[in-house]
GUSE-995887 format. One line per 5 residues: their letters; for each residue x, y, z of N, C-alpha, C, O. Coordinates in steps of 0.1 Angstrom, whole numbers, plus 5000, padded with zeros to 4 digits. Example, Ala and Ser with C-alpha at 12.3 -4.5 7.8 and 13.67 -1.06 7.14 Angstrom:
% residues 2
AS	5132:4943:5078:5123:4955:5078:5132:4967:5078:5142:4967:5085; 5128:4978:5071:5137:4989:5071:5129:5000:5079:5134:5011:5080
***
This chain:
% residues 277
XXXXX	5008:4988:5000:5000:5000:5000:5009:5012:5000:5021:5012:5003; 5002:5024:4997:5008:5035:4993:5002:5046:4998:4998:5048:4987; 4999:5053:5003:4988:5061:5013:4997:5075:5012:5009:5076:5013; 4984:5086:5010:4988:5100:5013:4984:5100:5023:4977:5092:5028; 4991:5116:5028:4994:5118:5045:4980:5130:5042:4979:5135:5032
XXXXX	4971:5132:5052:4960:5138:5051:4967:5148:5064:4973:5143:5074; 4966:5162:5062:4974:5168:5071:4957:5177:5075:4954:5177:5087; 4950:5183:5069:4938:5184:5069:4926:5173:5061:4929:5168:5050; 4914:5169:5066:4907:5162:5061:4901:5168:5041:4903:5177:5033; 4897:5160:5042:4891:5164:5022:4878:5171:5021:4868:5165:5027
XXXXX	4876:5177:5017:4865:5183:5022:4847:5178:5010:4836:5184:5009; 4853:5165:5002:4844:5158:5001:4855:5142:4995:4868:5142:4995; 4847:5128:4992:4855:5118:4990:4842:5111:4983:4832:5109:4988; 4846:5108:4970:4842:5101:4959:4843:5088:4959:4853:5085:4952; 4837:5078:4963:4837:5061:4960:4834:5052:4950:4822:5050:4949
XXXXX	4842:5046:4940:4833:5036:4930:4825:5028:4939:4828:5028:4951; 4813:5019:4935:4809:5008:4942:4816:4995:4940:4822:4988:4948; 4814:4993:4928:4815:4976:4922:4836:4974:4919:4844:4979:4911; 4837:4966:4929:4856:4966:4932:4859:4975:4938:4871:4976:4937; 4854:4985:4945:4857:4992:4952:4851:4988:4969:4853:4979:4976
XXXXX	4843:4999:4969:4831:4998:4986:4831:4983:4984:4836:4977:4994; 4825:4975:4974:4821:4964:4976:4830:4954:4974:4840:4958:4968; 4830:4942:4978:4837:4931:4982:4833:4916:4969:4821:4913:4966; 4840:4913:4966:4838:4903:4954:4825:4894:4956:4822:4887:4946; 4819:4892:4965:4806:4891:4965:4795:4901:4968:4784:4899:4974
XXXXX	4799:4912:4963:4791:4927:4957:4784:4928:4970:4772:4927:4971; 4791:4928:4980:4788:4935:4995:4792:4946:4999:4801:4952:4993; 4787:4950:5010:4798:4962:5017:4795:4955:5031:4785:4952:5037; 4810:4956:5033:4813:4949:5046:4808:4961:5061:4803:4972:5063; 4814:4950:5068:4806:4963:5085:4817:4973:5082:4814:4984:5079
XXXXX	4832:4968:5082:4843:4979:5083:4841:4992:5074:4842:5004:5079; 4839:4989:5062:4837:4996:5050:4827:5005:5056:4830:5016:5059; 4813:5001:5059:4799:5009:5063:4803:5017:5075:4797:5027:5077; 4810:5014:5080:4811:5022:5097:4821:5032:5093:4819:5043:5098; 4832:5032:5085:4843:5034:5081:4835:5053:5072:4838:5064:5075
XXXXX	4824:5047:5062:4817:5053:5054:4805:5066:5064:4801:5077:5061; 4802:5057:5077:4797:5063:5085:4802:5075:5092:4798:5086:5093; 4810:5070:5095:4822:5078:5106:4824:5094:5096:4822:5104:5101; 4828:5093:5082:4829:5101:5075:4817:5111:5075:4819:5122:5078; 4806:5108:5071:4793:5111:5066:4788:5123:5087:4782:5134:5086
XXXXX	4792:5118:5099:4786:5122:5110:4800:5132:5112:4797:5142:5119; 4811:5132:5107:4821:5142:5106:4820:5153:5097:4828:5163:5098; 4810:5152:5087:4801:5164:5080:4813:5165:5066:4814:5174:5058; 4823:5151:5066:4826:5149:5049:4816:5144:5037:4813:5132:5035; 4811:5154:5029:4804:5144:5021:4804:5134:5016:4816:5135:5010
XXXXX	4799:5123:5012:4808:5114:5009:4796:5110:4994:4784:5108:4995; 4805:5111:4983:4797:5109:4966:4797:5089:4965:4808:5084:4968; 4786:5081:4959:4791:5069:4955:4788:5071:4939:4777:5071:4934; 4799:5072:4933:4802:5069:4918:4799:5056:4912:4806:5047:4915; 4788:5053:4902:4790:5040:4900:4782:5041:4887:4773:5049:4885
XXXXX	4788:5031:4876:4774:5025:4865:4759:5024:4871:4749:5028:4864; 4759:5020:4880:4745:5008:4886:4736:5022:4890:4739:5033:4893; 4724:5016:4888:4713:5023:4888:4710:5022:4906:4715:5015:4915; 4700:5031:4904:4693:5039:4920:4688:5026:4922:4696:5021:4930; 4681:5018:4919:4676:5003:4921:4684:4996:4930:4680:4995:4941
XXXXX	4695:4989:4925:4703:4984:4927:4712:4986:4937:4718:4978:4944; 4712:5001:4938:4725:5007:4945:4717:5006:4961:4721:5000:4970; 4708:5011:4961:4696:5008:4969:4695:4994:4978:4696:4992:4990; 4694:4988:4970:4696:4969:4978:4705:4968:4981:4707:4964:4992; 4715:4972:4973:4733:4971:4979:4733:4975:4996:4732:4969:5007
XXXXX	4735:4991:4990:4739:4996:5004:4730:4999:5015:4734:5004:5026; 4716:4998:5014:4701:5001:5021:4694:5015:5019:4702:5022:5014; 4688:5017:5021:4680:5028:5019:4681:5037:5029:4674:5046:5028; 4693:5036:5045:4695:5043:5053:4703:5052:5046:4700:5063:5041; 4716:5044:5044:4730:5050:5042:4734:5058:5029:4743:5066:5028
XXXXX	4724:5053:5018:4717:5056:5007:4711:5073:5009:4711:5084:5003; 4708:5070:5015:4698:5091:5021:4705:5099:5024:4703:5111:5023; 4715:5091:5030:4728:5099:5036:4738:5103:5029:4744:5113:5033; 4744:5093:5012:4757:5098:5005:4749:5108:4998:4739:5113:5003; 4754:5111:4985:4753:5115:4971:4753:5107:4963:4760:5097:4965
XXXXX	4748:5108:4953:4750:5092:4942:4752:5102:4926:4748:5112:4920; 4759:5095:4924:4762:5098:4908:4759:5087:4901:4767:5077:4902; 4747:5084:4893:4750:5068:4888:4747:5071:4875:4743:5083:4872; 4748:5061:4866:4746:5053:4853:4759:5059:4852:4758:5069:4845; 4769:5058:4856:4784:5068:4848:4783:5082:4843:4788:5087:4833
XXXXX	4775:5091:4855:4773:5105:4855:4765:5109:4851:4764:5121:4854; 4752:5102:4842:4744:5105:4834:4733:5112:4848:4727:5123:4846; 4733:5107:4858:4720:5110:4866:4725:5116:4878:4728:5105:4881; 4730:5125:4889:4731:5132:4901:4719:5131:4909:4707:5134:4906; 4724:5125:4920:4715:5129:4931:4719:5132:4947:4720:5123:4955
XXXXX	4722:5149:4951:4723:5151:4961:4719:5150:4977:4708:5154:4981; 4724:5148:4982:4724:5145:5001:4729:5155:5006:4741:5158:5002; 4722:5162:5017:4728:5171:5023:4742:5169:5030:4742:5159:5037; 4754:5177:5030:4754:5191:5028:4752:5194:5015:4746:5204:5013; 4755:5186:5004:4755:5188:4987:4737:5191:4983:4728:5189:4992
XXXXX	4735:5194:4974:4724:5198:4968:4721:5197:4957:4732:5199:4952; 4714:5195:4948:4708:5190:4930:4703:5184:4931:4698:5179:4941; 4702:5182:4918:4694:5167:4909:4697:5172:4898:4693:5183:4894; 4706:5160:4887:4706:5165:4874:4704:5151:4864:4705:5139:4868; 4702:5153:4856:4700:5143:4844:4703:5145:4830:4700:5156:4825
XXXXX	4709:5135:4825:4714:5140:4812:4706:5128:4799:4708:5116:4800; 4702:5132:4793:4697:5120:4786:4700:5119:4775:4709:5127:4771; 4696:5109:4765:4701:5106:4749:4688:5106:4743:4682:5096:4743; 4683:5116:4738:4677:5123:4726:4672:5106:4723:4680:5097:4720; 4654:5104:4723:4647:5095:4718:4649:5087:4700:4645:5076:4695
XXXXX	4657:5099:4694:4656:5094:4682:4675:5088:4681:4680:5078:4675; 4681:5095:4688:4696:5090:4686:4694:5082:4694:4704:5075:4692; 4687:5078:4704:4687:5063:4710:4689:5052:4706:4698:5044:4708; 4673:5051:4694:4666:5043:4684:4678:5037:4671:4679:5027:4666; 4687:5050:4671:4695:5045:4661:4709:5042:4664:4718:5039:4657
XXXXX	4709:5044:4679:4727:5040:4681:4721:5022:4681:4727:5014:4675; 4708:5018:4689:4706:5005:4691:4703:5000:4681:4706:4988:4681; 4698:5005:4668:4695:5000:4657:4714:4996:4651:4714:4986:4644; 4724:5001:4652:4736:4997:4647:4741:4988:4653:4749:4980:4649; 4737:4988:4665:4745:4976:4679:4739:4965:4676:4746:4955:4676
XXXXX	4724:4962:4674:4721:4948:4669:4723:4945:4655:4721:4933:4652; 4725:4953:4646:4734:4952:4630:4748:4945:4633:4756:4936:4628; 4747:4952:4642:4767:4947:4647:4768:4934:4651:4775:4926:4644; 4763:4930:4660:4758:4920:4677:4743:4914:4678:4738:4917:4689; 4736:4906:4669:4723:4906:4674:4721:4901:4684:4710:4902:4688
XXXXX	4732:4894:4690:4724:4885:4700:4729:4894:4717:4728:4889:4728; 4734:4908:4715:4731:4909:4727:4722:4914:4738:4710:4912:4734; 4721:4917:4748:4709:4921:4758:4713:4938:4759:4724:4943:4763; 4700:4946:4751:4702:4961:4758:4696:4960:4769:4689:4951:4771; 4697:4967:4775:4692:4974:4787:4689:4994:4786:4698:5002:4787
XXXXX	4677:4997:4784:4681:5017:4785:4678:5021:4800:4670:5014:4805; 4681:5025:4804:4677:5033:4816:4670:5042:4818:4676:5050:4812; 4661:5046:4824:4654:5058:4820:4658:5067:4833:4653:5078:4835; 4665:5063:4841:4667:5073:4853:4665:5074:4864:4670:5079:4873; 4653:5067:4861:4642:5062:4879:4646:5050:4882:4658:5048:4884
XXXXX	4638:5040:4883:4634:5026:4890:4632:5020:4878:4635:5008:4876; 4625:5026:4868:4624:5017:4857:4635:5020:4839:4640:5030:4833; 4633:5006:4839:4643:5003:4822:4636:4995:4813:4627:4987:4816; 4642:4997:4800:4638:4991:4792:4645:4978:4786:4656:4977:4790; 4640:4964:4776:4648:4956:4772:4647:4949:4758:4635:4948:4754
XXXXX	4655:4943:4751:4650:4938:4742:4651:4922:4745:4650:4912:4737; 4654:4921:4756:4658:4908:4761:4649:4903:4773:4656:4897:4781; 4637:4905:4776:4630:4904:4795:4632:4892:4804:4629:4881:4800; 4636:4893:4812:4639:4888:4822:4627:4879:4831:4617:4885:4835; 4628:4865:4835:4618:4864:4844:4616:4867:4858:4626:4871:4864
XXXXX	4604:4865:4867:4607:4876:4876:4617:4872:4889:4620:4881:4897; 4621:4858:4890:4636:4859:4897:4648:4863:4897:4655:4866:4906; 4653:4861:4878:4661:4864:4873:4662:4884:4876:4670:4891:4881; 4650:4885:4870:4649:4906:4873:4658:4906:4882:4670:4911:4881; 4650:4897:4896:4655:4907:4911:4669:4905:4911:4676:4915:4913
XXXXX	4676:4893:4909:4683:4888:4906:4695:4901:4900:4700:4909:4908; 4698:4900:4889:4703:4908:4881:4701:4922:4881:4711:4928:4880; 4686:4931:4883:4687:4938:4884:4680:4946:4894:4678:4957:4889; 4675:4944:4909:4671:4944:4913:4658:4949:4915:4655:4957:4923; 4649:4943:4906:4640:4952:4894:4624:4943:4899:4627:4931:4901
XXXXX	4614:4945:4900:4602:4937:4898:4592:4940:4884:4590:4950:4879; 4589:4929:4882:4581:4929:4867:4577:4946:4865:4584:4952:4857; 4566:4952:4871:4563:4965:4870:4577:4979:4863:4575:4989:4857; 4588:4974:4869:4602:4982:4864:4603:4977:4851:4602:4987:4844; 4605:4967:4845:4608:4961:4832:4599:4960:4822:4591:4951:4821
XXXXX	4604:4976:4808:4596:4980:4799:4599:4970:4788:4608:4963:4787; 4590:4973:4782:4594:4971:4765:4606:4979:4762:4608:4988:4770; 4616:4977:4750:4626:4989:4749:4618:5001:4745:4616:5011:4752; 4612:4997:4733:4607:5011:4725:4602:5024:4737:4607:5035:4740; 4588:5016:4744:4587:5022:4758:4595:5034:4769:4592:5045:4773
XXXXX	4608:5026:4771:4618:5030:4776:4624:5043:4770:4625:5054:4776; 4627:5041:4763:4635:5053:4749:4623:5064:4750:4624:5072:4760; 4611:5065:4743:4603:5073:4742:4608:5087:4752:4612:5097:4746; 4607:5086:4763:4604:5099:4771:4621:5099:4774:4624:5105:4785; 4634:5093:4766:4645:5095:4767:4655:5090:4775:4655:5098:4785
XXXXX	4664:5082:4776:4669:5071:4785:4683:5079:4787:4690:5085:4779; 4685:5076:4799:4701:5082:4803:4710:5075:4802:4721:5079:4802; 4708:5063:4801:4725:5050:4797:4714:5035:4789:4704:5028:4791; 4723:5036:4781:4720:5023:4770:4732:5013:4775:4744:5016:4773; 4728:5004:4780:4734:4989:4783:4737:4977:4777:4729:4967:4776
XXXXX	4749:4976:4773:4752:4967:4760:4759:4951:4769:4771:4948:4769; 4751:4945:4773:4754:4931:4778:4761:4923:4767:4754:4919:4757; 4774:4921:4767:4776:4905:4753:4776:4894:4759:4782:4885:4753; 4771:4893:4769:4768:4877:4775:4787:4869:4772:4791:4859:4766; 4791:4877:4779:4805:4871:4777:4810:4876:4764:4818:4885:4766
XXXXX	4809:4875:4755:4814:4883:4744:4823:4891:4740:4814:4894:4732; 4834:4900:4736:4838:4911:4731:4830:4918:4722:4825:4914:4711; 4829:4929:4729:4823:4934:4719:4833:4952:4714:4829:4964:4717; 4846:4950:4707:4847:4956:4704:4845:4962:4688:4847:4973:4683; 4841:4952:4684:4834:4960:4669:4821:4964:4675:4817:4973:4668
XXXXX	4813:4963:4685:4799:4976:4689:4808:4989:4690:4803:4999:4685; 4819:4990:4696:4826:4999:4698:4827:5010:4685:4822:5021:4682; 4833:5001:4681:4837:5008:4662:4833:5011:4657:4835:5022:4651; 4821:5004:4656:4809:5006:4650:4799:5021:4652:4796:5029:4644; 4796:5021:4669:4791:5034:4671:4797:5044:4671:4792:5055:4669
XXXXX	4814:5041:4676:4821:5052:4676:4820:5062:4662:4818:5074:4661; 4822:5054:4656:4822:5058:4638:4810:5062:4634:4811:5071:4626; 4800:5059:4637:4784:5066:4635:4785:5078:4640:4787:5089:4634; 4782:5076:4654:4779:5082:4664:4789:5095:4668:4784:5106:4666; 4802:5096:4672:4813:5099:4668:4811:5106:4684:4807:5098:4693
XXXXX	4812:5121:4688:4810:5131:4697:4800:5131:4701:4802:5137:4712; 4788:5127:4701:4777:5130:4704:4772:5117:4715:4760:5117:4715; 4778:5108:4723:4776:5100:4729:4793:5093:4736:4804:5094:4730; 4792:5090:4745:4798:5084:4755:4805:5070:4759:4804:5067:4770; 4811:5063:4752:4814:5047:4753:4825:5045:4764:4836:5050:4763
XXXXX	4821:5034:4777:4828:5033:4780:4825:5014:4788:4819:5009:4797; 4834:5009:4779:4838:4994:4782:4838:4989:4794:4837:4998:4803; 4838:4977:4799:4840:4971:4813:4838:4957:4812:4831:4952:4803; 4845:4950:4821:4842:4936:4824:4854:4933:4809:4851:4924:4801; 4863:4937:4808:4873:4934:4794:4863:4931:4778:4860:4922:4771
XXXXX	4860:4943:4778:4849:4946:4764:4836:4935:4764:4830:4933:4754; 4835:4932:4770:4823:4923:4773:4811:4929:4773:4801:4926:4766; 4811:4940:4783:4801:4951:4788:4801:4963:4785:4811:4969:4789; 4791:4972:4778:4791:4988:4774:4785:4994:4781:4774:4991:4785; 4794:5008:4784:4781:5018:4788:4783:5027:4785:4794:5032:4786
XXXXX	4768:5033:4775:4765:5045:4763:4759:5053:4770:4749:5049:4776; 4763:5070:4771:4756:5082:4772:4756:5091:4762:4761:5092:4751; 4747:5099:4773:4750:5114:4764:4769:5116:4766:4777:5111:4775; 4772:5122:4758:4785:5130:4757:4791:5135:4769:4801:5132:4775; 4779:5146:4770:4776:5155:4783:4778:5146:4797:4782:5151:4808
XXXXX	4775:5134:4797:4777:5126:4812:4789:5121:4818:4795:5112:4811; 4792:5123:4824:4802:5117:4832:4806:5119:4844:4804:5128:4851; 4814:5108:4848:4813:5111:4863:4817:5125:4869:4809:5131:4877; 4833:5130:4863:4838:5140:4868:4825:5152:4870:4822:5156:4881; 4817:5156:4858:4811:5168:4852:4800:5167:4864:4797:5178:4870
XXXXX	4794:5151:4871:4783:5150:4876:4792:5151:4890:4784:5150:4900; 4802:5151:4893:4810:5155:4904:4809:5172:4910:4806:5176:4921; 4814:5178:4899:4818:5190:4899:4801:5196:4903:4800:5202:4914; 4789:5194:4894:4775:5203:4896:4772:5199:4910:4768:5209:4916; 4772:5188:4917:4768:5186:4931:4781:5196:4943:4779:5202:4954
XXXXX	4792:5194:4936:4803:5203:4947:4803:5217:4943:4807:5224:4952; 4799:5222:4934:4794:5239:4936:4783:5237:4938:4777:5238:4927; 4771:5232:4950:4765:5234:4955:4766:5241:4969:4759:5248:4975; 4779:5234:4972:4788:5243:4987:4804:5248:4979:4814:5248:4985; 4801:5253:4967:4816:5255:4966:4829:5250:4971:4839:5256:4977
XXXXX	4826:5237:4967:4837:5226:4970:4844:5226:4956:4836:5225:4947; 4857:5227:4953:4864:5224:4943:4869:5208:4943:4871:5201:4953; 4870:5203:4928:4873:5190:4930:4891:5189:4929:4897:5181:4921; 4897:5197:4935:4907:5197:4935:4910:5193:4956:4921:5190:4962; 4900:5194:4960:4903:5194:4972:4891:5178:4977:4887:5177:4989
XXXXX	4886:5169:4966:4886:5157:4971:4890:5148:4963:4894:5149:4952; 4888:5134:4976:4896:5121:4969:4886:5112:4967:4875:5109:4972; 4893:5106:4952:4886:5096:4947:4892:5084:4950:4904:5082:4953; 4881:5075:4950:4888:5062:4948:4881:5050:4937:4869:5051:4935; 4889:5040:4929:4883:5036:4924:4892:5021:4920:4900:5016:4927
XXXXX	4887:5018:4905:4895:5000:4904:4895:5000:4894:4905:4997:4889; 4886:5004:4884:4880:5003:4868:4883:5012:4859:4888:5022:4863; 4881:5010:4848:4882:5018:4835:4872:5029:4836:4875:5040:4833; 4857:5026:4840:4850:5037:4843:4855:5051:4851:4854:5063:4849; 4860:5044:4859:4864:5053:4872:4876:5065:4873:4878:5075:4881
XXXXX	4884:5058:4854:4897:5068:4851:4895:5082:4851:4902:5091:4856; 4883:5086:4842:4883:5099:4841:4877:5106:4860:4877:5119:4860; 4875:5104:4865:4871:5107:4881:4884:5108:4884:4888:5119:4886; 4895:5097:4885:4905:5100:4894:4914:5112:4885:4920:5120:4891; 4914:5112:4873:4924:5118:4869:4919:5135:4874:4926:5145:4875
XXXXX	4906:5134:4876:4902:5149:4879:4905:5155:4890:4908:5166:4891; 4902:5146:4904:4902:5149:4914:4914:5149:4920:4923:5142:4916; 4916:5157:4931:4930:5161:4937:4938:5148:4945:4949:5143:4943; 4931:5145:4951:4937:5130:4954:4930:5124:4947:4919:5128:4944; 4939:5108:4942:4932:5094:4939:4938:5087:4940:4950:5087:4939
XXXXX	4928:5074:4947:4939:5065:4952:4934:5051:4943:4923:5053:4939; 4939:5040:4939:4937:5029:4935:4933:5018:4942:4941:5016:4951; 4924:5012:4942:4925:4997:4949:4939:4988:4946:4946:4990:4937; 4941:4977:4957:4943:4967:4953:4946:4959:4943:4957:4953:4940; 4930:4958:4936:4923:4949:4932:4929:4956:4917:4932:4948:4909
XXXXX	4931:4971:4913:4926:4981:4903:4933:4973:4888:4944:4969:4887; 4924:4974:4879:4933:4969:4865:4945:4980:4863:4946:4991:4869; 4954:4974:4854:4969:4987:4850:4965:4997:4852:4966:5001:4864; 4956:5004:4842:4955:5010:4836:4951:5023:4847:4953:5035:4845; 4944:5017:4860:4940:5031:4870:4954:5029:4882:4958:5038:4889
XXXXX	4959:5013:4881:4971:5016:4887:4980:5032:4884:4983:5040:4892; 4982:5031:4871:4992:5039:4861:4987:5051:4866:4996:5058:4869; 4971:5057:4867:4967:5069:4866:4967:5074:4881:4962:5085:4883; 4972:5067:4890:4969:5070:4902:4981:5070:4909:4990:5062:4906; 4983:5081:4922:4998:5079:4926:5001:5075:4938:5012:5076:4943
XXXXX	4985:5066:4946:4986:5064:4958:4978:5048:4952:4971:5046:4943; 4982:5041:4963:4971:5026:4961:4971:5022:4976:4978:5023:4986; 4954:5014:4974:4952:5008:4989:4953:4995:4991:4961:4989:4984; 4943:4987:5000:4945:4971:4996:4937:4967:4989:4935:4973:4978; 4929:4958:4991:4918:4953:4978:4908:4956:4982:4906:4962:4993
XXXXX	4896:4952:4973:4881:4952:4979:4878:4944:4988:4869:4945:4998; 4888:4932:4984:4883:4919:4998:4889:4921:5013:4887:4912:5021; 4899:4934:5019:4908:4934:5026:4901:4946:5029:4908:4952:5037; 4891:4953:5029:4885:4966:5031:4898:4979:5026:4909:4980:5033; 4895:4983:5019:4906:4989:5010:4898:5002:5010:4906:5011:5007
XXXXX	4887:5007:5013:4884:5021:5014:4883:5023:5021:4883:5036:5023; 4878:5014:5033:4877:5017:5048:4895:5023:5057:4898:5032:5065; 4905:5012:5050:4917:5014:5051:4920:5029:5049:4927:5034:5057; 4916:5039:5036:4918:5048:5030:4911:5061:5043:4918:5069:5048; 4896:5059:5045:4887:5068:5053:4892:5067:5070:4893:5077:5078
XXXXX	4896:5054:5074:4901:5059:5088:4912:5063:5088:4915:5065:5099; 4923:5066:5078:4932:5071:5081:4930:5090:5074:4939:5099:5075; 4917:5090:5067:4914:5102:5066:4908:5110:5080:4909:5121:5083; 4901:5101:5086:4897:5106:5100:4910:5110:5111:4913:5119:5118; 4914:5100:5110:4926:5098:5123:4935:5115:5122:4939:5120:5112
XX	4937:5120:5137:4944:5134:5137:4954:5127:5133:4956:5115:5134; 4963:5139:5125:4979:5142:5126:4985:5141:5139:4997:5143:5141
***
C-alpha cells in the first residue's frame, strides 16, 4: 500500500461501488459501512460513483445509508444530492439518437441484451427477464421492466450493452464511427460490457454540479476507484487512490494505492482520513 498523508481532512470523498466499497461478493462489509459512517457524522460528504442504477444501488447499500451519501450513477448520466450537497441533474440521449445508436449495435451484435435506463426505477429491454432472474440481476420487479421502444420514448440516460461474455469491440467501432461526439462509450468487464451516454455525462462533470452546490472544488477531494469507468474521476480529482484489486491502467493513473476490495481497502483509505495528525 501507498497512502497520502491527510494533514487536513478532504472536504468531500468520491467512492466507486462495484471493486471498490464492495467486496467480490458485491457486499459492503461492516468495516467499510462504519468506516463510510464515521465520515458522513464528521460532515465529509461522501459521493458513490457508479454504472449501477438507484435500484440496485439501493439493495446494495440500504436505503439508510443511501439518504445519507450523494449518488452519481449510470456513469454521471444522473446526480442525486444528500445534504450538505444539493441537486438533481440528468442527462439524457435524445429518443431518436437512442433508436438508432441501438438500431447499429444489433446490425453489429444481434444477440446481445440492451438494457436503457430511464433514470428512475424503471428500464427498458429487448431481452426480459423472468421475475427471479429481474430481482436477481437487476434488482427490478416485473412492473420496472419496459418494453425497449417504451423506455427510449420519454428519453433514457444509459444504453446497456450486455455481450453475455462476448467482446464486443466491433459495437465499439461501429458506434464510435456513426455516432462519433455526440455519445459516450465506456467498456468494462474486458469489452464484454458497454456503457452508452450522452457525451455530456460523466462522472467527473456529475462530480463537479453537486460540489458547487457548497463551493467545494474537485481539487480538494479524493477519489477512489478499480475500473476503467472510474479513470476519468481519478484523473480529475485532487487526490486518487487505486485499489488493490485496480486493472493497469488506474494503477498507472493513480499515485497512491490501497489494499483490495476483499481486505476493506476504502475503509483502510477513510480511517486514516479521520485519524488526527
Amino acid at each position: 500500500m501507498n497512502l497520502p498523508t491527510f494533514s487536513i481532512p478532504p472536504r468531500a470523498i468520491a467512492i466507486d461501488l462495484d471493486g471498490t466499497l464492495l467486496n467480490s461478493q458485491t457486499l459492503i462489509s461492516g468495516r467499510n459501512r462504519r468506516a463510510v459512517e464515521a465520515c458522513l457524522e464528521q460532515g465529509i460528504p461522501v459521493i458513490i460513483a457508479t454504472q449501477r442504477a438507484a435500484r440496485t444501488v439501493r439493495r446494495i447499500l440500504g436505503e439508510e445509508l443511501c439518504d445519507r451519501c450523494s449518488l452519481v450513477l449510470l456513469g454521471g448520466a444522473l446526480a442525486i444530492a444528500a445534504p450538505p450537497l444539493s441537486g438533481y441533474f440528468r442527462e439524457i440521449i435524445v429518443p431518436a439518437l437512442a433508436k438508432n445508436i441501438i438500431e447499429v449495435i444489433l446490425d453489429t451484435e444481434p444477440g446481445v441484451r440492451i438494457i436503457a435506463e430511464t433514470g428512475g426505477y424503471q428500464f427498458g429491454t429487448n431481452k426480459p427477464l423472468d421475475t427471479d432472474k429481474l430481482w436477481i440481476v437487476h434488482a427490478a420487479t416485473p412492473d420496472m421492466q419496459l418494453p425497449l421502444d417504451l423506455a427510449l420514448a420519454d428519453g433514457s440516460v444509459k444504453i446497456a450493452v450486455d455481450g453475455q461474455n462476448h467482446n464486443l469491440s466491433c459495437v465499439i467501432t461501429a458506434i464510435s464511427q456513426q455516432f462519433g461526439n455526440s455519445i459516450s462509450v465506456i467498456p468494462s468487464n474486458g469489452n464484454t460490457f458497454l456503457n452508452i451516454t450522452n457525451s455530456e455525462a460523466s462522472k467527473p462533470k456529475a462530480l463537479k454540479r453537486l460540489l458547487n452546490s457548497k463551493q467545494i472544488s474537485v481539487d480538494d477531494m479524493v477519489a477512489i476507484g478499480d475500473d476503467i469507468p472510474d479513470l476519468d474521476m481519478l484523473a480529475t480529482c485532487g487526490i486518487s487512490i487505486a485499489m488493490g484489486n485496480a486493472v493497469p491502467e488506474v494503477k498507472a493513473t493513480t499515485s497512491y494505492q490501497t489494499a483490495s476490495n476483499d481486505k476493506d481497502g476504502v475503509a483502510i483509505v477513510l480511517e486514516k482520513i479521520l485519524t488526527k495528525p
